[in-house]
N, C-alpha and C positions, 0 to 999 in steps of 0.2 A: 536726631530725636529718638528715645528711647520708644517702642512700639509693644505695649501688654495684650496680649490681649486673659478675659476672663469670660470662664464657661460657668453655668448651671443649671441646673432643672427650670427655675424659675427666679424667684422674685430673691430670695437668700442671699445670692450672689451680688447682688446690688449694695447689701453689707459692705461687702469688700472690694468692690469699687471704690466706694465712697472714702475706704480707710488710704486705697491707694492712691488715690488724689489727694489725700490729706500730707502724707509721705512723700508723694515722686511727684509734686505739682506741675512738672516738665512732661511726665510721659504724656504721651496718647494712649486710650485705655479703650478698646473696643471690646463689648461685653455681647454675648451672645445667650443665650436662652433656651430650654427645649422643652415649652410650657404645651407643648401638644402632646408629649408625653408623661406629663406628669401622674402621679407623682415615683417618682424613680426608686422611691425608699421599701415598693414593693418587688422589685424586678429580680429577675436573676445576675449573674456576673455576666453570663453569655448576653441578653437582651440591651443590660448598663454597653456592654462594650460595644455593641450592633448601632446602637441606636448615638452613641458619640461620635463614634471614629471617625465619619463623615463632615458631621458638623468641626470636630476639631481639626481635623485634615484642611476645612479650607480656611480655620481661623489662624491657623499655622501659615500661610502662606505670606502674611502682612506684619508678624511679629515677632518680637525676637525669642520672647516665653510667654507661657499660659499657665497661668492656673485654674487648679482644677476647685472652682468654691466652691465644691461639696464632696464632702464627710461619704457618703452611700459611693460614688465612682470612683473617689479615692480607694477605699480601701477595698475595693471590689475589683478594681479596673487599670488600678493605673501603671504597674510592672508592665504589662502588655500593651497599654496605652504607649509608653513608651519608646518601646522597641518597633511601634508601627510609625510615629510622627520625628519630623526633623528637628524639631527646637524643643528646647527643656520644658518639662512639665513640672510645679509646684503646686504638689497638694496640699487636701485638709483632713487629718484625722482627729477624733477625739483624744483630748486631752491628759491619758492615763496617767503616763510617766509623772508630768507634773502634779497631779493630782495626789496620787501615791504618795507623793514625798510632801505633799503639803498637809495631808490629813493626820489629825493628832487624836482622831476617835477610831482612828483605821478600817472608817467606811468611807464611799466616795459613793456619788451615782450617773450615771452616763444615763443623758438624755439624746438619743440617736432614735434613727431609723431603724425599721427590723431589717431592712437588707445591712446594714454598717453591721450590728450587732452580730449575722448570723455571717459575717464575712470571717475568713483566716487570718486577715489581717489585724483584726480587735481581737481575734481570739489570740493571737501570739501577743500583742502589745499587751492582753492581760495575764498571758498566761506568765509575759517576760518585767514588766513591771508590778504590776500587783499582788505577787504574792502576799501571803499574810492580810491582805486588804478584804473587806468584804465589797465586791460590787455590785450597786443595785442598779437594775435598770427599769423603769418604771415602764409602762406602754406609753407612746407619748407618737404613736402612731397617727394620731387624726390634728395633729399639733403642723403638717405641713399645710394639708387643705384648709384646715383655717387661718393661716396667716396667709394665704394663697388668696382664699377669699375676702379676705381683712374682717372676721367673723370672728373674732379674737374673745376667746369664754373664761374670764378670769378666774369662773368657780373651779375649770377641768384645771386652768394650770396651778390653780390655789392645791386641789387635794392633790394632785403630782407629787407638788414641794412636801406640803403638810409631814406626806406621807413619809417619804425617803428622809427630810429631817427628823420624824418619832420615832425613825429605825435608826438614826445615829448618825447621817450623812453628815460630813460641816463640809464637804467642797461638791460642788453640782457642775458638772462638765456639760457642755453644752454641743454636740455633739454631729448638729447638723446647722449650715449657714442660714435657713429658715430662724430656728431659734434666734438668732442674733436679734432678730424685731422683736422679739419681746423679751429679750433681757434684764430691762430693769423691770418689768411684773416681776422675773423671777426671783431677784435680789428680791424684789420690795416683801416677795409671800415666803422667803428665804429670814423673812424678819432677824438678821444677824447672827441666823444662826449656820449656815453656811455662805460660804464662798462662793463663786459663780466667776468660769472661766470657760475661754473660748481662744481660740487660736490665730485670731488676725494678727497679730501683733508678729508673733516667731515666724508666720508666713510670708510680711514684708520681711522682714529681716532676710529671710534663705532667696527671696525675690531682688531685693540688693545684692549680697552673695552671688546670687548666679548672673546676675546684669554688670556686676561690677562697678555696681553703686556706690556711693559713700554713705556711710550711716547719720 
């Protein structure tokens, strides 16, 4: 039997469970949580890597690979994450690359965390696909605690969208696994005029790749 295990701050992650069980109906999928430190999307890189390496250490123990569903310790964490744990790790970063290439207004906007945001790792994924693109990033800061809480305020993610689409966005990257639960508000306040992308999809796919799954 194939043995997954899957880490995140909190409730996001349960996203991508759900997809992985749609895909590997055979694995075991043990999901882990680190909902006492939430929310992660304020922390530093040093704190991100303090506060996993433990928990991932002993979810490493029972499984062949782990992903990493979230966006903030991906891109903050996981070179180093790495090089300290025995079995592969498959992250989750925003969306750029795709994005870039799919915008025909040559604006896009990354809905992340401010630790993803202020991380080296979006800053090179934007400095290395993006060019020419304008990218926006709205504050979307208080967007974890309320799905956290299930406190879900359609006016905050209405004027979000509103906004990044009257500035010319048509693709909305979604940038942290929390957002994944309200993804369709955001198509729906996206009223067709952007796209809305998220990265579970190329995750299982590198998750087959490294398990030596069949697609």
């Amino acid at each position: 039997m194939t043995n997954i295990g899957v880490f995140d701050s909190g409730v996001g992650g349960l996203s991508v469970v759900n997809a992985i069980k749609k895909s590997i109906p055979s694995a075991r999928i043990e999901y882990v949580e680190d909902r006492e430190n939430l929310p992660y999307g304020n922390k530093t890189p040093d704190q991100l890597y303090n506060l996993s390496l433990p928990i991932l250490n002993k979810l490493s123990k029972n499984n062949d690979a782990i992903v990493i569903a979230c966006n903030t310790l991906t891109t903050n964490c996981i070179e180093r994450l790495r090089s300290a744990l025995p079995v592969p790790l498959i992250g989750m970063e925003p969306m750029v690359k795709p994005a870039a290439e799919q915008t025909k207004t040559k604006v896009i906007a990354v809905c992340a965390t401010p630790a993803t945001l202020a991380s080296q790792r979006y800053a090179w994924l934007r400095n290395t696909y993006a060019k020419g693109v304008e990218v926006i990033e709205p504050d979307c800061s208080d967007w974890t605690a309320m799905i956290e809480g299930n406190t879900v305020d359609r006016d905050n993610i209405r004027e979000r969208i509103d906004n990044v689409c009257d500035r010319g966005a048509d693709v909305i990257v979604l940038g942290c696994t929390h957002y994944h639960w309200i993804e369709d508000i955001v198509r729906e306040e996206a009223k067709g005029r952007a796209t809305v992308i998220q990265p579970i999809q190329p995750v299982i796919t590198q998750l087959k790749r490294v398990l030596k799954l069949p697609d």
